[in-house]
C-alpha positions as CSV (number, residue, x, y, z in Angstrom):
1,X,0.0,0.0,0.0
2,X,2.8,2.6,1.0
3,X,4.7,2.1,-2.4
4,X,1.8,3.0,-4.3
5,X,1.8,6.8,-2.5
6,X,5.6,7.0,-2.7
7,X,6.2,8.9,-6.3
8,X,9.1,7.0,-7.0
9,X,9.2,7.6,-10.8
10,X,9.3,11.5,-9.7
11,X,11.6,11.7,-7.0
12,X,14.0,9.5,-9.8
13,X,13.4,12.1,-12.5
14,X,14.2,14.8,-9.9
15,X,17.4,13.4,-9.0
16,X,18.2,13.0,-12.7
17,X,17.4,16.4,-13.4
18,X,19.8,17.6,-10.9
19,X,22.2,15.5,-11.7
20,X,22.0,16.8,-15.7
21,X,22.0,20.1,-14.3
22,X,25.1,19.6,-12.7
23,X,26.3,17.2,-15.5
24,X,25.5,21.1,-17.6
25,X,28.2,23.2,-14.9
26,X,31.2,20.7,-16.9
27,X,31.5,23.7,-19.5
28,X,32.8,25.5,-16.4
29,X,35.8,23.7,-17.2
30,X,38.8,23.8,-19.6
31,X,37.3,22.9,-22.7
32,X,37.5,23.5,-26.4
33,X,34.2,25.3,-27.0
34,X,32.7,22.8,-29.2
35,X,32.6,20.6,-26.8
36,X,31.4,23.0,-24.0
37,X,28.2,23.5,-26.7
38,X,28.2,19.7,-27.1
39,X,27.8,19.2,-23.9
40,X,25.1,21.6,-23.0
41,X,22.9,20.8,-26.0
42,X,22.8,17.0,-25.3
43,X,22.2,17.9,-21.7
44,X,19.4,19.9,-22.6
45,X,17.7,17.9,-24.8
46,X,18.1,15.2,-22.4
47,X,16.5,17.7,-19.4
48,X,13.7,18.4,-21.7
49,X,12.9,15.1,-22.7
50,X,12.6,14.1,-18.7
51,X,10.7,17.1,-18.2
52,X,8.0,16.2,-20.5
53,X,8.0,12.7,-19.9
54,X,8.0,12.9,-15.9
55,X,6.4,16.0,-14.7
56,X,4.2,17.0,-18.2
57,X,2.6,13.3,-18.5
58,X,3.1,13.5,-22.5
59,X,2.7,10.2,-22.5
60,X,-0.6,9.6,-20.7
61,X,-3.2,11.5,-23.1
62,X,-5.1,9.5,-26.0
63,X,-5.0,12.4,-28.6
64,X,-1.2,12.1,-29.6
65,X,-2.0,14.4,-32.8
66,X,-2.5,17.7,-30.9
67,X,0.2,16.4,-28.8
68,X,2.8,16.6,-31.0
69,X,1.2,19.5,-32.9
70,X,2.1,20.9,-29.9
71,X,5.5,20.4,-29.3
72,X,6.3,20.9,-33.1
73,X,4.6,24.8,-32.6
74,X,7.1,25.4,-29.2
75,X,9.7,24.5,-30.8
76,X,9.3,26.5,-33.6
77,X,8.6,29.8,-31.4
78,X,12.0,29.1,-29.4
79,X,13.7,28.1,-32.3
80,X,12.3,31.7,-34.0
81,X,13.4,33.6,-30.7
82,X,16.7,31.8,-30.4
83,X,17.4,32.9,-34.1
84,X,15.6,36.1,-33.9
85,X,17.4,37.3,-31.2
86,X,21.4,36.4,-32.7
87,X,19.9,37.8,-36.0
88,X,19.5,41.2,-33.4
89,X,22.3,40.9,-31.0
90,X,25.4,39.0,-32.4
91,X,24.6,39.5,-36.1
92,X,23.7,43.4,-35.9
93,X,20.6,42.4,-38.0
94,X,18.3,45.6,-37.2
95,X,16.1,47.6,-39.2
């Protein structure tokens, strides 16, 4: 009866989001600076992908369509804001 009340699938994906958080500080280190970003975007997609799976439920709703619809539009707006904003800041891109 007590294991079914203890959330042991959440209090795993906590620990494993700490622990790929502080996988993430290794760029604090001496490395070459493709490998710093190497590391950071596998971490992230990695964090993300625990994220949805543990704490969003993706998984648990019938309509995967409008799921994914979903997920395919956010990415789309960060990736447009991630792009948007070098295109302003790095790349002097203004009007």
């Amino acid at each position: 009866m007590m294991k079914q009340l203890f959330p042991i699938k959440h209090v795993v994906g906590y620990v494993s989001s700490l622990v790929l958080t502080a996988l993430a500080l290794v760029v604090l280190m001496d490395f070459p600076a493709a490998v710093k970003m190497g590391i950071l975007v596998v971490t992230a997609i990695l964090q993300a992908s625990l994220q949805l799976v543990l704490f969003m439920h993706i998984g648990e709703s019938d309509d995967k369509k409008s799921l994914y619809i979903n997920i395919a539009y956010a990415l789309f707006v960060a990736l447009v804001t991630i792009f948007g904003s070098l295109f302003i800041f790095v790349w002097g891109w203004y009007a």
